[in-house]
C-alpha positions as CSV (number, residue, x, y, z in Angstrom):
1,X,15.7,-14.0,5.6
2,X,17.0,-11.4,3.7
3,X,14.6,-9.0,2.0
4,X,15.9,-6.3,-0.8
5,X,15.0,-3.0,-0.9
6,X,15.0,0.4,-2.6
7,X,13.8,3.7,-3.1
8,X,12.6,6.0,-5.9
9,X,12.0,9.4,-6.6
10,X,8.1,10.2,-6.6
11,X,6.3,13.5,-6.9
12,X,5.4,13.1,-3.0
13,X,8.9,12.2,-1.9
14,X,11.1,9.3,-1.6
15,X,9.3,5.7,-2.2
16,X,10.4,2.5,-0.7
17,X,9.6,-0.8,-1.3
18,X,11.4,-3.8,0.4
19,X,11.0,-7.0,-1.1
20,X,11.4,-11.0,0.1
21,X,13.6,-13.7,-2.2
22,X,10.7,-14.1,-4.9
23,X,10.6,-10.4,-5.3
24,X,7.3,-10.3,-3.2
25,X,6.6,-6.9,-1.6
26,X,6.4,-6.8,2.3
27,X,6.6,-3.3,2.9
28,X,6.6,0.3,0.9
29,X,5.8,3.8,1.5
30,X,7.0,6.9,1.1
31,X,9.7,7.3,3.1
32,X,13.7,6.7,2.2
33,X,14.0,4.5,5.9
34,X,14.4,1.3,5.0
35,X,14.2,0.2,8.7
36,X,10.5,1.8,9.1
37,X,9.4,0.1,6.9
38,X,10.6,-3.5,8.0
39,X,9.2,-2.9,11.4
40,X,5.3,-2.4,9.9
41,X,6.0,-6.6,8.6
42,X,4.6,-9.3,10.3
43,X,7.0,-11.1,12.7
44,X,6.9,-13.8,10.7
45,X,7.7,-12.4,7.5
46,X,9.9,-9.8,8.6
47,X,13.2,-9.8,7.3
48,X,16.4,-10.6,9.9
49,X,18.7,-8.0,7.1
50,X,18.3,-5.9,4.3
51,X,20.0,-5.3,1.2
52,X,19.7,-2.0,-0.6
53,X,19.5,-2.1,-4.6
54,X,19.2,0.7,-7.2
55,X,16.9,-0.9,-8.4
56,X,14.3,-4.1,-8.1
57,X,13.0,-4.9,-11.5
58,X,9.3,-4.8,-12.0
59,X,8.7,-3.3,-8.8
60,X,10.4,-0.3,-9.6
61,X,9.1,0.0,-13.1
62,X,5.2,-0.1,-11.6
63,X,5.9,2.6,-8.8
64,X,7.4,5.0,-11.1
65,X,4.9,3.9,-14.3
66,X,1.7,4.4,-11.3
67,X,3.6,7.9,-10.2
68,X,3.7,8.9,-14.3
69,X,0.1,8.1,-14.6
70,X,0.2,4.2,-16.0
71,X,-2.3,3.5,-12.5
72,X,-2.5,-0.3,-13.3
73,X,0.9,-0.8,-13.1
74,X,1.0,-1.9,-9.7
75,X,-2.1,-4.2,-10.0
76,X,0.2,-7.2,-11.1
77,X,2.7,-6.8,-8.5
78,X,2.5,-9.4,-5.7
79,X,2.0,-8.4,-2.5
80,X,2.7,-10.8,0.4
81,X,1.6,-9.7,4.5
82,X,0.5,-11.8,7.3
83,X,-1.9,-10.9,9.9
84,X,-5.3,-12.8,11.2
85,X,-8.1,-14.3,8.5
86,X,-10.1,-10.7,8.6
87,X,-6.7,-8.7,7.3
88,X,-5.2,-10.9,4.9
89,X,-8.7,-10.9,3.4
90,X,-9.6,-7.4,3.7
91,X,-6.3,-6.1,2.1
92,X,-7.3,-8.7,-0.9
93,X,-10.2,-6.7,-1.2
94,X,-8.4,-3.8,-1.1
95,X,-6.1,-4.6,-4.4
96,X,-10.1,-4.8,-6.1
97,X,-11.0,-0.8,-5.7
98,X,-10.4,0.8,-9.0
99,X,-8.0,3.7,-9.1
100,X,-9.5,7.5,-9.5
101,X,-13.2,5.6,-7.7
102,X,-12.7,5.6,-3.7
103,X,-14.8,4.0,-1.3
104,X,-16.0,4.7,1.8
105,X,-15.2,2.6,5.3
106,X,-18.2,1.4,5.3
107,X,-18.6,0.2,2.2
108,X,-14.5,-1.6,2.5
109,X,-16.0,-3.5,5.5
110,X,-19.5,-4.5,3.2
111,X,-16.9,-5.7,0.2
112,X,-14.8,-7.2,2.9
113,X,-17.8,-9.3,4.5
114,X,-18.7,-7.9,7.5
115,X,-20.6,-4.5,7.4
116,X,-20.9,-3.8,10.8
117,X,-16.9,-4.3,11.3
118,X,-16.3,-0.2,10.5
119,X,-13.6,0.2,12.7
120,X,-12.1,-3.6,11.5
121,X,-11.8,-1.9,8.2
122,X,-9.8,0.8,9.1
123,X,-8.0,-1.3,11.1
124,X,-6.8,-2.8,7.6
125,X,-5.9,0.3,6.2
126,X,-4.2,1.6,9.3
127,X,-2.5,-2.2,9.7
128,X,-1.3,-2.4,5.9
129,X,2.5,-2.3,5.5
130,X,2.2,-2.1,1.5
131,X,1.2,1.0,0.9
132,X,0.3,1.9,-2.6
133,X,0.1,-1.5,-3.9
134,X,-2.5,-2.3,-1.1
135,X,-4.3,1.1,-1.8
136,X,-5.3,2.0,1.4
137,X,-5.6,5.6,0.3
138,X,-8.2,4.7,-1.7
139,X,-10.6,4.1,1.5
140,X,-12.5,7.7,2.9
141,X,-14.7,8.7,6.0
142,X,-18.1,8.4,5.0
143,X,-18.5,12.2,4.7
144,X,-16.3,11.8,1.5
145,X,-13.0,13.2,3.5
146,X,-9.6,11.8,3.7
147,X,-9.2,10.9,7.4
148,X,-5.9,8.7,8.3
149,X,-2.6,7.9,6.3
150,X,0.3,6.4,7.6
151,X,2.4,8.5,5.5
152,X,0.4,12.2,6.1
153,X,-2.8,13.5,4.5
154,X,-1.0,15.6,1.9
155,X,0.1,12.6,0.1
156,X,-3.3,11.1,0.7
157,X,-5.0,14.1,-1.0
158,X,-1.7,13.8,-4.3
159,X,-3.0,9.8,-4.8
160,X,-6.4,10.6,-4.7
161,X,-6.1,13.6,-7.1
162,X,-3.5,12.3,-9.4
163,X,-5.7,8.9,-9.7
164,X,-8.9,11.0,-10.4
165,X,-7.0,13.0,-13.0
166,X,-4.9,10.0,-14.6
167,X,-8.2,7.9,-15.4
């Protein structure tokens, strides 16, 4: 397979997003490496080649839209990553926390079904290859700081911030 791909401009730095045929995202983050990003997909999703673009339609329009304030904007954008039953469900539950209202660990793994799996739930975050559309930086330690983020806590901290002011 062949999966598309490219990269805007955001306040935090380059965004990419790589996309499969029916313009499904696999993979995004803030970076402007293509090929880092196709390594965080599931074997079998990942994509054998990519194809860079200017741009990719509605999934550009919601990352910059999000990045300018609109914070729905990626809500409608479909998302599609492989991984065992407790993942694929947990990121699901991930798409449901509201922008600018962040949850805990603890409370992802009682909305994901199992609150004793802690660690399971940051496994999701840690696991998730669709950054921002999954919003993984939406989860916090239980103290109420940032803890991890594939792609640094200063861009952590710019989400939750710009989320919190943009409601």
């Amino acid at each position: 397979m062949i999966a598309q791909y490219a990269t805007t401009t955001t306040p935090i730095g380059p965004f990419t997003t790589l996309v499969d045929d029916d313009g499904a995202v696999l993979a995004s983050g803030w970076t402007d490496d293509p090929e880092e990003l196709r390594a965080l997909i599931h074997p079998s999703l990942r994509p054998t080649a990519l194809t860079r673009l200017c741009d990719l339609g509605a999934v550009t329009r919601a990352v910059a839209d999000y990045h300018r304030g609109e914070l729905t904007s990626i809500d409608s954008i479909t998302v599609r990553q492989q991984s065992g039953e407790f993942l694929v469900h947990a990121w699901d539950v991930l798409r449901t926390v509201p922008a600018g209202d962040p949850i805990t660990y603890t409370e992802f793994a009682g909305r994901s079904g199992r609150p004793a799996a802690v660690r399971g739930a940051a496994s999701a975050c840690a696991r998730n290859a669709a950054a921002l559309f999954v919003p993984c930086h939406r989860v916090l330690r239980t103290d109420g700081t940032l803890g991890g983020f594939r792609w640094g806590l200063p861009a952590k901290r710019w989400l939750i911030s710009h989320e919190e002011h943009a409601r």
